[in-house]
Backbone as numpy.savetxt, mean C-alpha at the origin, in Angstrom:
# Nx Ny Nz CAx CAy CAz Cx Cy Cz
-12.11 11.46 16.50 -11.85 11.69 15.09 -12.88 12.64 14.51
-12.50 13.51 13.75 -13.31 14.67 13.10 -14.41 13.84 11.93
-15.79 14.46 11.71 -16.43 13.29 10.89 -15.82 13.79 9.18
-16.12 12.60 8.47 -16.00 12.54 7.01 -15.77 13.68 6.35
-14.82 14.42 5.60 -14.85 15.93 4.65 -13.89 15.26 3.36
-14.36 16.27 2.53 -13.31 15.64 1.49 -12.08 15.90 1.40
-11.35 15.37 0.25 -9.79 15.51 0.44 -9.44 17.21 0.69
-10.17 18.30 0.07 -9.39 18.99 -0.39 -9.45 20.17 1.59
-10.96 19.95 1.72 -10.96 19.99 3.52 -10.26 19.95 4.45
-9.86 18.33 3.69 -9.11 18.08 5.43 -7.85 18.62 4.82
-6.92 18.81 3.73 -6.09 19.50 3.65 -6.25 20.89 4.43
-7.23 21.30 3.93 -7.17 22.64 4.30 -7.03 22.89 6.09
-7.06 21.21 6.82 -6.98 21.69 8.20 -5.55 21.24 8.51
-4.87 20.44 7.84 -3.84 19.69 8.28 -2.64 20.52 7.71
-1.59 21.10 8.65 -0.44 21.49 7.97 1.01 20.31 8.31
0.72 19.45 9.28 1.75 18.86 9.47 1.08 16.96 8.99
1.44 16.41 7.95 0.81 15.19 7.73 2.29 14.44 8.02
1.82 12.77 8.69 2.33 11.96 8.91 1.79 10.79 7.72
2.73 10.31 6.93 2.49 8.93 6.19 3.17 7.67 6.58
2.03 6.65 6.63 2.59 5.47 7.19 2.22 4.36 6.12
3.40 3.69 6.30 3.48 2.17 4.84 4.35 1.18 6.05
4.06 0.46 5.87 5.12 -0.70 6.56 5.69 -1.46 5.79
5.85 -0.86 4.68 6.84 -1.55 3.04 7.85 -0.77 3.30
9.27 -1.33 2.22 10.29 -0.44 1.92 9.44 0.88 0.72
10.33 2.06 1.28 9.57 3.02 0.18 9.58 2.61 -1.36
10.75 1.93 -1.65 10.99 1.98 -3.23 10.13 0.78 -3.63
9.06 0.23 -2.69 8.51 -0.74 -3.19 6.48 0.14 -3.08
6.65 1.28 -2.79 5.30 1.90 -2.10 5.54 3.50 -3.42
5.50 3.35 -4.42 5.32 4.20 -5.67 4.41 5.27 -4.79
2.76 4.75 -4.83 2.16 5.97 -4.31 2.45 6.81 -3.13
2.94 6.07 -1.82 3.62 7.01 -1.20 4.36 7.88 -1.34
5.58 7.56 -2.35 6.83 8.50 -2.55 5.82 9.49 -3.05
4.87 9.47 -4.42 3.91 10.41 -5.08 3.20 10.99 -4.17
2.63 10.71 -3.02 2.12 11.56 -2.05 2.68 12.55 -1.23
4.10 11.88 -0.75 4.52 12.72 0.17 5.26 13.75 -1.14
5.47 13.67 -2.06 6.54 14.69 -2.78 5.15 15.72 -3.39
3.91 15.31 -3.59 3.39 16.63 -3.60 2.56 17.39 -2.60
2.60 16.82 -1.37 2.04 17.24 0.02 3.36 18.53 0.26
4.62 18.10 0.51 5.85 18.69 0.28 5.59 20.15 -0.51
5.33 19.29 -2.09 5.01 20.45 -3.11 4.31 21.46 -2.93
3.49 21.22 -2.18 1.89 21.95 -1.60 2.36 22.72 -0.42
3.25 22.51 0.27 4.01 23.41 1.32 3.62 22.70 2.55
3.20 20.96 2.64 2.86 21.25 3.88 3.88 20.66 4.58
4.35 20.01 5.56 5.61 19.50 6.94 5.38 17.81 6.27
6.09 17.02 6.16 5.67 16.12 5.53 6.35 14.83 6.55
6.06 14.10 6.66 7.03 13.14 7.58 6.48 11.48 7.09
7.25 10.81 6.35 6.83 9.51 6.26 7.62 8.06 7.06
6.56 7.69 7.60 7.05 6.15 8.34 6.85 5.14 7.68
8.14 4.47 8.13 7.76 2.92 7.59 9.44 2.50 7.91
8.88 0.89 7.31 10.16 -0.20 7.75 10.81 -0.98 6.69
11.99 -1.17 6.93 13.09 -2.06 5.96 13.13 -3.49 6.67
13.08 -4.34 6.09 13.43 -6.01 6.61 14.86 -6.38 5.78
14.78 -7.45 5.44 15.83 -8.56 5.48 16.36 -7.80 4.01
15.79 -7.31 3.05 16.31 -7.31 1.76 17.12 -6.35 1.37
18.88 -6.28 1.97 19.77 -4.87 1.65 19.32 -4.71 0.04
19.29 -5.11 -0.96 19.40 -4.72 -2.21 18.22 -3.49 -2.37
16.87 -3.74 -1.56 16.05 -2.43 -1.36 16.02 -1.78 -0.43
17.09 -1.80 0.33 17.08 -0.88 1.26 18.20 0.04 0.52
18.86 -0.34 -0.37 19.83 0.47 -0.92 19.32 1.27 -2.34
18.06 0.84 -2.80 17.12 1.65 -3.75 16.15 2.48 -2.62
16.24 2.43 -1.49 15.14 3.70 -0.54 16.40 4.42 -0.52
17.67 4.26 0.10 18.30 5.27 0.12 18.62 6.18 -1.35
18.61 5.92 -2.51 18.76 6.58 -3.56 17.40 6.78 -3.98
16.57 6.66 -3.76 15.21 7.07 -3.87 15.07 8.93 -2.70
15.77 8.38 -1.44 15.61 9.99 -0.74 16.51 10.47 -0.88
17.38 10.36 -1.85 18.12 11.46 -2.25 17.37 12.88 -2.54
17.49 13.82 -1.98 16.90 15.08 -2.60 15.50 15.61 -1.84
15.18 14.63 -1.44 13.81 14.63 -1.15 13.98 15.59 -0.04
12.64 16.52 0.04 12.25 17.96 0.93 11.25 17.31 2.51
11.08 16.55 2.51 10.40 15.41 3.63 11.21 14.57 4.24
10.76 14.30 5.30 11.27 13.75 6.28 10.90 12.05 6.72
11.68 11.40 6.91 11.92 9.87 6.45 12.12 9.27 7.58
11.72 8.47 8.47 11.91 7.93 9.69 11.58 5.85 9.36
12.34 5.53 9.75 12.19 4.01 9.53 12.57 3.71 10.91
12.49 1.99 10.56 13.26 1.04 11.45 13.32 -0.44 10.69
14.33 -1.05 11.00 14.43 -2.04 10.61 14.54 -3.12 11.28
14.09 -4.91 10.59 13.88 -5.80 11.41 14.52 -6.68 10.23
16.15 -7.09 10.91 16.89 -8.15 9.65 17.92 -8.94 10.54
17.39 -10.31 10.42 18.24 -11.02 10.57 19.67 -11.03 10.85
20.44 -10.05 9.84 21.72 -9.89 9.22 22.40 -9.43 9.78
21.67 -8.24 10.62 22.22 -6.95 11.52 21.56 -7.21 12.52
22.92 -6.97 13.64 23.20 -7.70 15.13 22.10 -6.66 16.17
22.18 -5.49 15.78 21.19 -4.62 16.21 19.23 -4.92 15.74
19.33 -5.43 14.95 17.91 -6.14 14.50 17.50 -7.10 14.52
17.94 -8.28 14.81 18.04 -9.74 15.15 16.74 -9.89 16.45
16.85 -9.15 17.10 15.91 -9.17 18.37 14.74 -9.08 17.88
14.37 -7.94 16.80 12.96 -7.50 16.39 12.68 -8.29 15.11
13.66 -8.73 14.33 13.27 -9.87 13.54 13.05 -11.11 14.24
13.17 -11.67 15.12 12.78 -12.59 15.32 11.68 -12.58 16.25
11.55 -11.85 17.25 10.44 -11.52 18.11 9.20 -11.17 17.49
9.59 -10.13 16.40 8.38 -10.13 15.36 7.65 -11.26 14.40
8.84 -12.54 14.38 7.95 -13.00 13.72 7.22 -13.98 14.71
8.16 -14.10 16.11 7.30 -15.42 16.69 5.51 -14.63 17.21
5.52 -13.43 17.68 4.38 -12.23 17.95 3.35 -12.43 16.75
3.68 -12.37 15.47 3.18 -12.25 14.65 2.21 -13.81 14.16
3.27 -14.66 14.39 2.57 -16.13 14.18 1.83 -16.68 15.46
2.17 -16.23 16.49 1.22 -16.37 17.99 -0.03 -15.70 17.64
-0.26 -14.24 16.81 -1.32 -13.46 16.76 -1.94 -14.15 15.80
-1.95 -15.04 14.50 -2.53 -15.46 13.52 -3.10 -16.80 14.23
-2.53 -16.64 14.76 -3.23 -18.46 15.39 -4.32 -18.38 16.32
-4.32 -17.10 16.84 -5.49 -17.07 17.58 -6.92 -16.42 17.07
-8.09 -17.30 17.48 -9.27 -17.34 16.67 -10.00 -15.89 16.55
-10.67 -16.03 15.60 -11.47 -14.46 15.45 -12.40 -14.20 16.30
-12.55 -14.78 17.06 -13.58 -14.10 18.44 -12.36 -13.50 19.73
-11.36 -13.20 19.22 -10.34 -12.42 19.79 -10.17 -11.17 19.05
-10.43 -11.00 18.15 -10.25 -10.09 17.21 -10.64 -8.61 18.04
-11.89 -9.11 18.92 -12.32 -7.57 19.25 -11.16 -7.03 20.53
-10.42 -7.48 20.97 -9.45 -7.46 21.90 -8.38 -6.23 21.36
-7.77 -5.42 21.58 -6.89 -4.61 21.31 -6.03 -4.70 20.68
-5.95 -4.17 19.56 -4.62 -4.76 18.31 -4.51 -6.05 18.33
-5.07 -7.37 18.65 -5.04 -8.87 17.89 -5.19 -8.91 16.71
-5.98 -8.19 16.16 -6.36 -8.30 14.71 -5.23 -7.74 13.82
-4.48 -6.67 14.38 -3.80 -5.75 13.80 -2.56 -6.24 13.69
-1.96 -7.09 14.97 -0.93 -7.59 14.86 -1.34 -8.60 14.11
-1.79 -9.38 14.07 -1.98 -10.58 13.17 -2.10 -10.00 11.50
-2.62 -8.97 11.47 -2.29 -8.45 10.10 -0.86 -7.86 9.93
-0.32 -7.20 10.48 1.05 -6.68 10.40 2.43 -6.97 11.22
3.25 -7.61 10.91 4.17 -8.01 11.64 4.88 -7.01 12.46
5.05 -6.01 12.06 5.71 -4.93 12.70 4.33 -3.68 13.14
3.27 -4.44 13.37 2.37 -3.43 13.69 2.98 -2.31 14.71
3.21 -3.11 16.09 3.39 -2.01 17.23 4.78 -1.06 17.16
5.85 -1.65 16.47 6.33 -0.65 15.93 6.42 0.09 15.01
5.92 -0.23 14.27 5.32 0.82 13.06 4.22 2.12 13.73
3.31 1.86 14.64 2.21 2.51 15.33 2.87 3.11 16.06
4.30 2.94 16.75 4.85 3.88 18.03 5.86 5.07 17.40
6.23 4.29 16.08 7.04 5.08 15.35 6.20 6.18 14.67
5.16 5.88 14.22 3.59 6.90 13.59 3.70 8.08 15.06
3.29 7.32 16.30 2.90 8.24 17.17 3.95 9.03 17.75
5.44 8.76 17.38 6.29 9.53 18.33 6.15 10.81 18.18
6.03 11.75 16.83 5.78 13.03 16.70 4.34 13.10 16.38
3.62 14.72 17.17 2.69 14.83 16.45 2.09 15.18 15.67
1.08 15.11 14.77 0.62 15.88 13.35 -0.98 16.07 13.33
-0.97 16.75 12.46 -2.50 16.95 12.33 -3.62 15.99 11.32
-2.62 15.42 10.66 -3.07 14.43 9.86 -2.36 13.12 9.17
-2.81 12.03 9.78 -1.95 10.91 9.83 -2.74 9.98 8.70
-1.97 9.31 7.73 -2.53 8.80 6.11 -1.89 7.36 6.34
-2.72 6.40 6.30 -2.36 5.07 6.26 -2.56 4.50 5.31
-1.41 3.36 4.75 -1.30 3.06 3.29 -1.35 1.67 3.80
-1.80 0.51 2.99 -2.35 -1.03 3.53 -3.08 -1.08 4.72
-3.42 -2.14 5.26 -4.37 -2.28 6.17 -3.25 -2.43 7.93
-2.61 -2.29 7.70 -1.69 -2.41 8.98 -0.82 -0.88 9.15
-0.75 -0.60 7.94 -0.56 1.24 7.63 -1.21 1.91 8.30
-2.75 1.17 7.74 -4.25 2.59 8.04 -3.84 2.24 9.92
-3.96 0.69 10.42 -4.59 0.68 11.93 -2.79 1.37 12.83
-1.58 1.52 12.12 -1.09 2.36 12.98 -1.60 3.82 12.59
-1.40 4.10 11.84 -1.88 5.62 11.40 -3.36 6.15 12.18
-3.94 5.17 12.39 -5.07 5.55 13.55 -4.88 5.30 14.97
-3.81 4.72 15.19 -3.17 4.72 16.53 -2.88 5.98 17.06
-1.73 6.40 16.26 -1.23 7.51 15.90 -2.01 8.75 15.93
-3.09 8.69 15.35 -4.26 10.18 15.30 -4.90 10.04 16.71
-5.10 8.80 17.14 -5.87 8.72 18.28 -4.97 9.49 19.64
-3.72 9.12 19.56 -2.81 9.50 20.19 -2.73 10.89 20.65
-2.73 11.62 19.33 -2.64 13.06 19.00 -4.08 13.65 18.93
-4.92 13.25 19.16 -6.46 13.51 18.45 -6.45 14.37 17.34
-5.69 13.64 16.18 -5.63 13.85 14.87 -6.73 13.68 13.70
-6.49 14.24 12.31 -7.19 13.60 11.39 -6.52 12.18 11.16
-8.21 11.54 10.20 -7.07 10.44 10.12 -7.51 10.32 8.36
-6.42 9.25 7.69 -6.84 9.32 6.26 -6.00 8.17 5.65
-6.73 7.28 4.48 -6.34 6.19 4.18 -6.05 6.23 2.50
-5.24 5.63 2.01 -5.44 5.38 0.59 -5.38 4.21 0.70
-6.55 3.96 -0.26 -6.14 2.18 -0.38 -6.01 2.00 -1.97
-5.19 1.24 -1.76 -4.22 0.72 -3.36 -4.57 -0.47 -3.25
-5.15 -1.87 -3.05 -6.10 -2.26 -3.38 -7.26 -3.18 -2.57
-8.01 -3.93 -3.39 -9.17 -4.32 -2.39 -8.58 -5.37 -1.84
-8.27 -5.56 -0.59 -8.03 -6.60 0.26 -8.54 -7.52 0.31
-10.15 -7.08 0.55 -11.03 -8.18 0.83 -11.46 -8.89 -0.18
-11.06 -8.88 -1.35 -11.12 -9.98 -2.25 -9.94 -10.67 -2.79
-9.13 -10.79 -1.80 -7.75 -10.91 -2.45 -8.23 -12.84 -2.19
-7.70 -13.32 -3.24 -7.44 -14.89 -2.66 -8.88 -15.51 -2.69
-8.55 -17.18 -2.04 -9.48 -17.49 -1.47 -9.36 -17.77 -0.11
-8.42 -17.25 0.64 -8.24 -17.57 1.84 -9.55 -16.69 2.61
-10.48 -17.50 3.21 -11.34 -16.30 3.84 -10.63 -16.03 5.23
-10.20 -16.64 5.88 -9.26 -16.13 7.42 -8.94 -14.85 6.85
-8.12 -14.87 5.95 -7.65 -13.42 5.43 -8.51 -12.35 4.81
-9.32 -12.76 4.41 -10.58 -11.60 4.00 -11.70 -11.34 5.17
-11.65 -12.04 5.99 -12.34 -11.90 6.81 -11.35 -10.82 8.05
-10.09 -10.95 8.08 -9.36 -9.85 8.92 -9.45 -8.86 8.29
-9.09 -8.46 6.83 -9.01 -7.35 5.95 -10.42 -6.22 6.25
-11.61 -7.42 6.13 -12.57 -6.45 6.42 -12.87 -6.00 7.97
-12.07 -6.60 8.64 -12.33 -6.23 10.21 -11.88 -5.09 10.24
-10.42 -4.82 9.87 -9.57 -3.65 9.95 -10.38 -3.05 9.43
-10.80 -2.94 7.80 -11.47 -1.56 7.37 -12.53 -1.11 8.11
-13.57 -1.79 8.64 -14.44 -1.73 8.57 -14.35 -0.48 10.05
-13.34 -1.26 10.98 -12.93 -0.67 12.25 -12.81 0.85 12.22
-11.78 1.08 11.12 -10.66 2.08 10.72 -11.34 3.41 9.58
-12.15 2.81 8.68 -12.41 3.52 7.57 -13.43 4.28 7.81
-14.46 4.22 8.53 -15.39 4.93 8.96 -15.03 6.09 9.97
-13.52 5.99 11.00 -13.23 7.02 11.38 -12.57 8.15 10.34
-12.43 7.50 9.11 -11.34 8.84 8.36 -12.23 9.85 8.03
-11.56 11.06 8.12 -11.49 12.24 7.30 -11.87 12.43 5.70
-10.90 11.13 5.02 -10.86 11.59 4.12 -10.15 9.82 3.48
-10.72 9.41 2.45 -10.27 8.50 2.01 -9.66 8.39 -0.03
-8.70 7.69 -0.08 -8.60 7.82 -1.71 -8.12 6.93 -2.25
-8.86 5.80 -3.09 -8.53 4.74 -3.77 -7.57 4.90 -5.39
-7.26 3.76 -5.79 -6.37 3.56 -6.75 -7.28 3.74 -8.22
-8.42 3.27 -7.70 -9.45 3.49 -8.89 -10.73 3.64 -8.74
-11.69 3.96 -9.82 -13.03 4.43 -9.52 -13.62 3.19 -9.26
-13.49 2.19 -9.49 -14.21 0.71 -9.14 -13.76 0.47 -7.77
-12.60 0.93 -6.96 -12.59 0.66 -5.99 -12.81 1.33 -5.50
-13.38 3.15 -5.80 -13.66 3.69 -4.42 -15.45 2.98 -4.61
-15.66 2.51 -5.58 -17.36 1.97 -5.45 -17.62 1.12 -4.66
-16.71 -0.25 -4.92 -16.66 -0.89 -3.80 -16.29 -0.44 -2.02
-15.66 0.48 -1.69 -15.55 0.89 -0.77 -16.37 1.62 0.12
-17.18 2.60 -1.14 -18.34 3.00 -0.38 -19.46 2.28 -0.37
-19.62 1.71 -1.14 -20.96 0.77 -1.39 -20.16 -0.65 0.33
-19.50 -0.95 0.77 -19.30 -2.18 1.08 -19.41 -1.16 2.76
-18.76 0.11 2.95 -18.96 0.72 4.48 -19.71 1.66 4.42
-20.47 1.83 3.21 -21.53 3.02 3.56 -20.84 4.47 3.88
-19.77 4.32 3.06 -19.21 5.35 3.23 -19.00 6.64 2.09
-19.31 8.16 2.09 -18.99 9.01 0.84 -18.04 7.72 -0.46
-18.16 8.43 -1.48 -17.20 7.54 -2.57 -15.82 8.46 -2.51
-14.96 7.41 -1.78 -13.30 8.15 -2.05 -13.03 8.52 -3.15
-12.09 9.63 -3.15 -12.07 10.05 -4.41 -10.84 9.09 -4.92
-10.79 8.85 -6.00 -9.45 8.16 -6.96 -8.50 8.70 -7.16
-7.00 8.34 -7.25 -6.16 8.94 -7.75 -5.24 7.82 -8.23
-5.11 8.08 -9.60 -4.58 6.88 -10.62 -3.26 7.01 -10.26
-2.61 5.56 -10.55 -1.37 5.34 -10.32 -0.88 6.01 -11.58
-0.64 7.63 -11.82 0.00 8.09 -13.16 1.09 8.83 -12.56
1.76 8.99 -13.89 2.99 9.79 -13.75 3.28 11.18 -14.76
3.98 11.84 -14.20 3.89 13.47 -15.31 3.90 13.01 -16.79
3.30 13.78 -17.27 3.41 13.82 -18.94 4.92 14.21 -19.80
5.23 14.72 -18.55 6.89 15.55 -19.19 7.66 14.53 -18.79
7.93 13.30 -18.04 8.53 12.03 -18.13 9.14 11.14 -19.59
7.58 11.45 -20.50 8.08 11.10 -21.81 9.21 11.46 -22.43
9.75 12.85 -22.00 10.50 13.65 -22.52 11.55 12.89 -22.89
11.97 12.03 -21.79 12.88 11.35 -21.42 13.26 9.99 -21.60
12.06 9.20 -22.64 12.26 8.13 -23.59 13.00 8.32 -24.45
13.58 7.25 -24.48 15.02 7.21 -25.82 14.51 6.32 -27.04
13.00 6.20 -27.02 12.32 5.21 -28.87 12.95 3.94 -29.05
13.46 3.48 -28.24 13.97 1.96 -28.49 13.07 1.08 -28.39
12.63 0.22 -28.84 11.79 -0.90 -29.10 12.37 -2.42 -28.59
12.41 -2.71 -27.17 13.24 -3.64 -26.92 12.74 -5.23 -26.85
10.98 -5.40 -26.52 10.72 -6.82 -26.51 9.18 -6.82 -27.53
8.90 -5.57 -27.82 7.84 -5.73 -28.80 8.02 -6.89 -30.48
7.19 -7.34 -30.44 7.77 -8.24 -31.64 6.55 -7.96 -32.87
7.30 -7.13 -33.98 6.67 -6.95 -35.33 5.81 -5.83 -34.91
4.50 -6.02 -35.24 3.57 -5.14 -35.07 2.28 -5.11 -34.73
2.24 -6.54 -34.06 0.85 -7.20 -33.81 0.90 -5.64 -32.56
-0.45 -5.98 -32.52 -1.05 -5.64 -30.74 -0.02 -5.80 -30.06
0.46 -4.73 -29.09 1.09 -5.24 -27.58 0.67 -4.72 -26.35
0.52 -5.61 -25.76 0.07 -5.17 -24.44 1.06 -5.27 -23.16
1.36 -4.75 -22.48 2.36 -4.48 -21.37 1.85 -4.35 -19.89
2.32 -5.53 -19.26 1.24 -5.48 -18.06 2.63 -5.06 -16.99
2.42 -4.35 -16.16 3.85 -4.08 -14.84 3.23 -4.26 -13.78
3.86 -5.27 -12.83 3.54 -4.85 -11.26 4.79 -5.35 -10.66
4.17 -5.08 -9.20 5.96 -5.37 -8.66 5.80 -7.02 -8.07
4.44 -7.52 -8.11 4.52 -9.17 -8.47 3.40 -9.30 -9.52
3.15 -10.53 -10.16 2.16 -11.17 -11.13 1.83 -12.15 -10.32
0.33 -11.73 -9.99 -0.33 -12.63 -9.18 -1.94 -12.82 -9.78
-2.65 -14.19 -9.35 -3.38 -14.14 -9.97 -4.81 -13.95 -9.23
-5.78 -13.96 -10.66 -7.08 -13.16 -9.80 -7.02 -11.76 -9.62
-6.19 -11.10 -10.75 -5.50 -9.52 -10.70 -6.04 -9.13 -11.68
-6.51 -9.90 -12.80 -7.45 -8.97 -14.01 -6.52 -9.68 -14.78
-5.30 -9.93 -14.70 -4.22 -11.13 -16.08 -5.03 -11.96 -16.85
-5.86 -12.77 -15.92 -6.53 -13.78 -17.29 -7.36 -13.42 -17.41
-8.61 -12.36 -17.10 -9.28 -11.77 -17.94 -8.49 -11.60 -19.12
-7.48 -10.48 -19.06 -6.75 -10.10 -20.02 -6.15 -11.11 -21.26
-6.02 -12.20 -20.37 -4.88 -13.00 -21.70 -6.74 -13.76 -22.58
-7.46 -14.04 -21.97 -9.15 -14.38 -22.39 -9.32 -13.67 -23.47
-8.97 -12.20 -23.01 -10.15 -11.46 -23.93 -8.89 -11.49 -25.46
-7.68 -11.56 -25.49 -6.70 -11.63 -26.14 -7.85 -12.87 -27.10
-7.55 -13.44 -26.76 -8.13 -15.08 -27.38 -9.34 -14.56 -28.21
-9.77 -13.74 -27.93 -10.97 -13.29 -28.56 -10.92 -12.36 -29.67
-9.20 -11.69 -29.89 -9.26 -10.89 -31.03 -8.95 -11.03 -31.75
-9.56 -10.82 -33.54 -9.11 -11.36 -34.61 -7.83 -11.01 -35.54
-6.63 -10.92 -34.29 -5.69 -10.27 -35.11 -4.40 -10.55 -34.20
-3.49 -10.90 -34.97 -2.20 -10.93 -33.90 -2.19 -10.15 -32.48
-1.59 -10.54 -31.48 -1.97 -9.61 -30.09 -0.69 -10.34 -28.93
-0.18 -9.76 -28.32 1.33 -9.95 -27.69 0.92 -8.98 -26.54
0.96 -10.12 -25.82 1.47 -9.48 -24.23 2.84 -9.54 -22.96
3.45 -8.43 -22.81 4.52 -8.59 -22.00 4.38 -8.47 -20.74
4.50 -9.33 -19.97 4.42 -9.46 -18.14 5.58 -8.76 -17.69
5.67 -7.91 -16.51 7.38 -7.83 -16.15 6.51 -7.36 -14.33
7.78 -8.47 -13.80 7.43 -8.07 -12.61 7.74 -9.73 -11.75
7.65 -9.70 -10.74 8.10 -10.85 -9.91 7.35 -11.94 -9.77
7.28 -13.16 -10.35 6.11 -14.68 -10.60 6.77 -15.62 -10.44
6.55 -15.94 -9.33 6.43 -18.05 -8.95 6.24 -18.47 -10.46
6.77 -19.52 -9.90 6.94 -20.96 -11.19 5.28 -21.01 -11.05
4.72 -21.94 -10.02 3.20 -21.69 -9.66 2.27 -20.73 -10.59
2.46 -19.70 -10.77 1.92 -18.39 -10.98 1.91 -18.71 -12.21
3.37 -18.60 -13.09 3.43 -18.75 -14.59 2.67 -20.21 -14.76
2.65 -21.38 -14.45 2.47 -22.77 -15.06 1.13 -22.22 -15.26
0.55 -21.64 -13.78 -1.29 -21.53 -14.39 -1.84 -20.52 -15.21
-0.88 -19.06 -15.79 -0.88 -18.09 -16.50 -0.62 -18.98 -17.95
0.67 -19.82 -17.90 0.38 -20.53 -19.22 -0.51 -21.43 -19.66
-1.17 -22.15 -18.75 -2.48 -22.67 -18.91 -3.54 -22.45 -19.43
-3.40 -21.31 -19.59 -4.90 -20.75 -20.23 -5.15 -20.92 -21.39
C-alpha cells in the first residue's frame, strides 16, 4: 500500500476507483454522493455492494440507478429467491460460527472480518474481480473488503467513515472488533474522510493518524429550488427541530438534544422521522 497523501493526491493517481458498501445503495446516501461526483470528475467509477431479503429496497436501488454514468455490480443473499437461498443461509450459519469464536482468533485471516460482515468474502471477491487503482471502503466490513481488493491489485486504498464504531453501544465484543478492523485497515489508507470534524479528531487522535478530511452529509443548494413551502408537522411557531436518520437509535446525540430542549425558556418541538423500536421510543419518552 502507497503511504498516507491527501484526498486531493491520491485522486490525482487513481483514474479507475472501485466503491465498496455491503448495504443496499438507497440505504448508503454518501456513496451514491461519492460515486456521482468521482463520475463528475471524469474518473471510471464502479460501485460494489449487496441486496438481502428486503424487495421493497431493492426496488428503490433500481430507481435510484436510473441514469446514473457508473457502474453498479451487486449480489444478492434472500431467502425468497431460489437462486439465493444457498448464500442466505450459508451466510448466516458462517457468520454466526465466526462471532462465536474468541478474540484470540481474531489475528487469523478474515475471522474478524467475517464475524463483522456477513457477506464479507463475497463482497471482497466481488471488490477484487476487476482491477482499479483505487479501492474506497464504506463501514468496517466495506473498508476490510476494499483492502482485500487493493491488496489484490496492489492498489490505493481509502475509507470514509460515516460513523464511530467504536463507541457504538455498550457491547464491548463489538467495540472491541470495530477497533481491530480499523486499526488493521486504516493505517494502510491513502487517504481517509469522515462524516465530521469530531470524527476525523477522534480518528486521528485514536490511530495516530493525519486528520481525515470531513465531508458533511450536505446536499446542493439548488435542491431548495424544488420545495413546494408546505408546512406539514410543524406546530405554531415554537422552535422546531427536525432530527432524520434512517434509524433512531440511542446514544446518537437525541437525548443530549431532547436535555438541552428542557433547558430553553421558550416553547421548542422536535420531529424524529426515521425507523424506532417500541424499546427506543419508551426510553426517548422517558426523559
Amino acid at each position: 500500500f502507497s503511504p498516507r497523501a491527501n484526498v486531493e493526491n491520491t485522486a490525482q493517481q487513481a483514474r479507475k476507483i472501485c466503491i465498496v458498501t455491503p448495504n443496499y445503495l438507497s440505504s448508503t446516501p454518501r456513496v451514491v454522493k461519492e460515486a456521482d461526483a468521482l463520475h463528475e470528475a471524469g474518473f471510471e467509477v464502479r460501485v460494489v455492494f449487496s441486496q438481502g431479503n428486503l424487495e421493497n429496497v431493492r426496488v428503490h436501488d433500481a430507481e435510484l440507478l436510473k441514469g446514473k454514468g457508473w457502474t453498479p455490480q451487486t449480489f444478492g443473499w434472500s431467502p425468497h429467491r431460489p437462486q439465493e437461498k444457498w448464500r442466505y443461509h450459508g451466510s448466516r450459519y458462517r457468520h454466526f460460527a465466526a462471532r462465536k469464536l474468541p478474540a484470540a482468533l481474531w489475528s487469523l485471516p478474515y475471522v474478524v472480518e467475517t464475524a463483522e460482515g456477513r457477506v464479507y468474502p463475497e463482497l471482497a471477491r466481488l471488490a477484487a474481480a476487476e482491477p482499479a487503482d483505487l479501492y474506497i471502503g464504506h463501514y468496517l466490513d466495506g473498508l476490510a473488503a476494499a483492502a482485500y481488493a487493493a491488496r489484490r491489485w496492489n492498489a490505493l486504498l481509502g475509507y470514509d467513515a460515516e460513523d464511530l464504531h467504536t463507541e457504538f453501544g455498550d457491547d464491548e465484543v463489538i467495540k472491541k472488533r470495530a477497533f481491530t478492523l480499523e486499526q488493521r485497515y486504516i493505517v494502510r489508507c491513502a487517504h481517509v474522510t469522515a462524516a465530521s470534524e469530531l470524527m476525523a479528531q477522534n480518528l486521528s487522535q485514536k490511530y495516530h493518524i493525519p486528520p481525515p478530511t470531513p465531508i458533511y452529509n450536505v446536499f446542493p443548494w439548488s435542491d431548495r429550488d424544488h420545495l413546494d413551502g408546505a408546512i406539514k408537522d410543524r406546530r405554531a411557531d415554537a422552535l422546531s427541530i427536525y432530527w432524520y436518520s434512517q434509524t433512531i437509535g440511542l446514544d446518537r446525540g437525541i437525548q443530549d438534544a431532547i436535555r438541552a430542549m428542557g433547558l430553553v425558556d421558550a416553547p421548542v418541538q422536535l420531529h424524529l422521522r426515521g425507523a424506532l423500536s417500541p424499546d427506543v421510543q419508551q426510553a426517548l419518552l422517558a426523559l
